[in-house]
C-alpha positions, -999 to 999 in steps of 0.1 A, spaced: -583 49 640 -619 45 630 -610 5 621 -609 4 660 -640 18 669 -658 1 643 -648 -33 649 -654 -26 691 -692 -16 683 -696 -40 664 -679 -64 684 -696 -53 715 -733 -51 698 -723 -90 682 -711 -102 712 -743 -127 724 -758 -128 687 -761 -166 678 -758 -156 642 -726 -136 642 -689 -142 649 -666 -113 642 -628 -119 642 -596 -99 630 -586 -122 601 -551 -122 612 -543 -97 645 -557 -63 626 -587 -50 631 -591 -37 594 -590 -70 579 -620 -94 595 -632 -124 593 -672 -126 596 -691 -155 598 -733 -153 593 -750 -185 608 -778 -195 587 -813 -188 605 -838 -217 611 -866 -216 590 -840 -211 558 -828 -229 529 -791 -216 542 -801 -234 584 -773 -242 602 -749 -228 574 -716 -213 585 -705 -181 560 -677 -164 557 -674 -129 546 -640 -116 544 -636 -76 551 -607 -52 541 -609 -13 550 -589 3 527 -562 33 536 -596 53 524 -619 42 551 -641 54 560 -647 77 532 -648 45 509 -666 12 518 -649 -18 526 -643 -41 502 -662 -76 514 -661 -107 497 -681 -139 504 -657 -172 507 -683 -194 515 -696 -211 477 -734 -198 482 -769 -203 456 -778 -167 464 -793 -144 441 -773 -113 460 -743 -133 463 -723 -148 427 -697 -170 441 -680 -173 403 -664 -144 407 -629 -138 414 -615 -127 449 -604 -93 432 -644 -85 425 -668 -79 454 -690 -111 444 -722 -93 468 -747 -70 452 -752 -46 476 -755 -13 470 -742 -4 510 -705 -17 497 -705 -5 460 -676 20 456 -697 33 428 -725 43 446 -708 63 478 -730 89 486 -756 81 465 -791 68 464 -800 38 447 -836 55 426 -850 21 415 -841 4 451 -840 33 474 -813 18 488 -779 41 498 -746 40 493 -719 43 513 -710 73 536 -686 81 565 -715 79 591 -719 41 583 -703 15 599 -692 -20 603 -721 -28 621 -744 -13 591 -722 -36 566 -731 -67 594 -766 -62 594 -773 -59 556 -750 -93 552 -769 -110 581 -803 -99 564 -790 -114 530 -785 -146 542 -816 -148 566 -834 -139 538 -847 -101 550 -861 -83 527 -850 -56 513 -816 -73 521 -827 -102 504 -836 -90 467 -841 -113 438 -853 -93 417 -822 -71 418 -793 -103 414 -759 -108 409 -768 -143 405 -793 -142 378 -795 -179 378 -804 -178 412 -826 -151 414 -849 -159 382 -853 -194 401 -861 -175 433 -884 -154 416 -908 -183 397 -902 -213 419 -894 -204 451 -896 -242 462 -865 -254 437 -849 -222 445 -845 -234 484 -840 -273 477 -809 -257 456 -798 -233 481 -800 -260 509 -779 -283 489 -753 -259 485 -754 -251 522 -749 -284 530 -721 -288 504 -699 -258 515 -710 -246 545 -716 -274 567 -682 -286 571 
């Protein structure tokens, strides 16, 4: 089952990373629970977020569908959208873009030879605020990435009060 040995990389690469906690959501290892700890130095510091992960009976010829629980200001990252949307722009996860390149962003889409761990990394980027992980001026959030984009300073006062309102507790 290629769940498995996803989540065992990934779990094994993870294991002493002070950023990420991977769990099974329940007690199956193709629904997970991931949780990106905000890096110092970042509006999101100290910030516990929780991504939720489903392979589907497609995986992994399909992405996962990944969704972000934790309310976010994130230009990548719209947290007014439903539970049955993927509210994360990233091209790595869109089911529209599997096997495809991304010509404006370079970026790829999903294919069989990603994995978990790939999926971990791009989400861990977007919330340490890695480029080209970290893209506002490709959002989801337009709100939040036209305020990243021309005042970087309000931008991160906002984002930090989010974090403290939803992810801190």
């Amino acid at each position: 089952m290629r769940e498995e040995v996803d989540y065992l990389e990934a779990s094994k690469k993870y294991a002493n990373d002070k950023y990420v906690i991977l769990e099974p959501w329940v007690d199956r290892v193709d629904h997970l629970r991931l949780t990106i700890i905000g890096k110092e130095g970042t509006p999101y510091e100290g910030g516990k977020f929780v991504f939720e992960i489903k392979c589907g009976s497609n995986y992994p010829y399909a992405p996962p569908y990944v969704f972000c629980q934790t309310l976010i200001w994130h230009p990548n990252i719209d947290s007014s959208l439903p539970p049955t949307k993927s509210n994360i722009c990233l091209d790595l996860i869109n089911p529209d873009l599997v096997g495809k390149v991304d010509a404006k962003t370079g970026a790829s889409g999903w294919t069989p030879a990603k994995t978990l761990t790939n999926i971990i990394e791009s989400l861990k980027g977007m919330i340490h605020m890695e480029p080209p992980f970290w893209n506002p001026s490709d959002p989801l959030n337009n709100k939040a990435g036209e305020q990243a984009l021309n005042n970087l300073k309000a931008f991160a006062k906002e984002a930090k009060k989010w974090t403290e309102k939803y992810a801190k507790r």
